[in-house]
N, C-alpha and C positions, 0 to 999 in steps of 0.2 A: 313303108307307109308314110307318106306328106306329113308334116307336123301341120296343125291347124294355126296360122296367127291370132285370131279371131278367139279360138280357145287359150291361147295361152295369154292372151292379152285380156281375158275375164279373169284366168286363173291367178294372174300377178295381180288385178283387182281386188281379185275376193283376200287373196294375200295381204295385200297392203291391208285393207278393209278390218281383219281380222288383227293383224296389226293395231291399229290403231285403234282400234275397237278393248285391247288389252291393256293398252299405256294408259287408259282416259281411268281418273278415279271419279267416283262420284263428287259433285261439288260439293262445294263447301257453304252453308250458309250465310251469305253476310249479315252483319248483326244490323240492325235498323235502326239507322240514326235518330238521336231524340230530338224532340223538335223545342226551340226554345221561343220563347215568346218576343218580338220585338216592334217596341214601339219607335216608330219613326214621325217625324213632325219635320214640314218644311217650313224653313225659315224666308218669309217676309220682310221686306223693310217695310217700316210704319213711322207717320208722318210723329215728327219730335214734337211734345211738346210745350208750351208756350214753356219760358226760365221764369221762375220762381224767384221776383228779386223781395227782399225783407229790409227793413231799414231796425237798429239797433243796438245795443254796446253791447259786448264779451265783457264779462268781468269775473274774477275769482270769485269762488264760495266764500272765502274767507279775507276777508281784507282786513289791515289793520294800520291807523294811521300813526305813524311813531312820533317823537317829538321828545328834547332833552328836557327835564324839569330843569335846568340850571342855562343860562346862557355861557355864551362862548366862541371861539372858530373852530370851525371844522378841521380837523389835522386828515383822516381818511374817513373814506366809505366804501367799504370793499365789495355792499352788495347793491347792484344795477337795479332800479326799480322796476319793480314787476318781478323781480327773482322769487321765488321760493326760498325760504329761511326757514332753518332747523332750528330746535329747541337750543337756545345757551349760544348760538353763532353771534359772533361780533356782527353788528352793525353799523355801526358808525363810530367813529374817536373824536371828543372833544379835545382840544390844547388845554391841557393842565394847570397854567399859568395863572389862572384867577383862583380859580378853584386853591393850589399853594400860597398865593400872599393871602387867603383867606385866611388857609388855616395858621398863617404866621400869626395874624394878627390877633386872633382867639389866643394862641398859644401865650403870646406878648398879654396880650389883656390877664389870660389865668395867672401868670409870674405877678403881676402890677398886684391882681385881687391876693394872691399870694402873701406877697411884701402885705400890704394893707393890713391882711388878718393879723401875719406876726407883728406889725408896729402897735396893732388893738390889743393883741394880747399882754404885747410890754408894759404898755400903756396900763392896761387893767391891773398888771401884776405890780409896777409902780404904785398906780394909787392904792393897791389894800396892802402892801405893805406900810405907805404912808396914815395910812385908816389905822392899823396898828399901832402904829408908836405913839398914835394921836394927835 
């Protein structure tokens, strides 16, 4: 008997068919992506405007104007004006020099008023001895 082409070439159809008909799994669900919110905003250029000019002085909160009670030469000054200064920081150094012959000369005067008192005393212990003997 002929073999039929016709038939055997549905039969390898229904084959394959059947085949692949057995490999396939049911799908799978994909999960559904969440959807997030997004705000978009296009950017423009916009005309600048007019500069803002101010006329005026910066000055510190706290100012404070220094000054020696005593005159003198300046020896240093270690802080730039306009610095920041902590509590107890050197400021400025006068030259010592007047300030020392001052205190020479107080010192020199309290020896003179010194001597004075002991010569007043001699003096006084002089005359009441002499008051004594009459």
């Amino acid at each position: 008997m002929p073999f039929d082409f016709g038939l055997r070439s549905r039969l390898f159809g229904c084959l394959l068919l059947a085949t692949a008909l057995a490999a396939c799994e049911p799908e799978a669900e994909e999960p559904v992506p969440q959807v997030r919110p997004v705000r978009a905003v296009q950017v423009e250029p916009r005309e600048v405007a007019e500069p803002v000019v101010l006329t005026g002085r910066i000055a510190a909160a706290d100012e404070v104007a220094l000054g020696f009670r005593i005159g003198g030469r300046l020896l240093e000054r270690p802080v730039a004006m306009g610095q920041t200064v902590e509590p107890g920081q050197l400021v400025a150094r006068l030259e010592p020099q007047n300030e020392l012959n001052a205190l020479r000369t107080a010192e020199a005067n309290l020896a003179a008023a010194q001597g004075q008192l002991d010569e007043a005393r001699a003096e006084f212990a002089r005359q009441r001895h002499l008051e004594e003997r009459g």
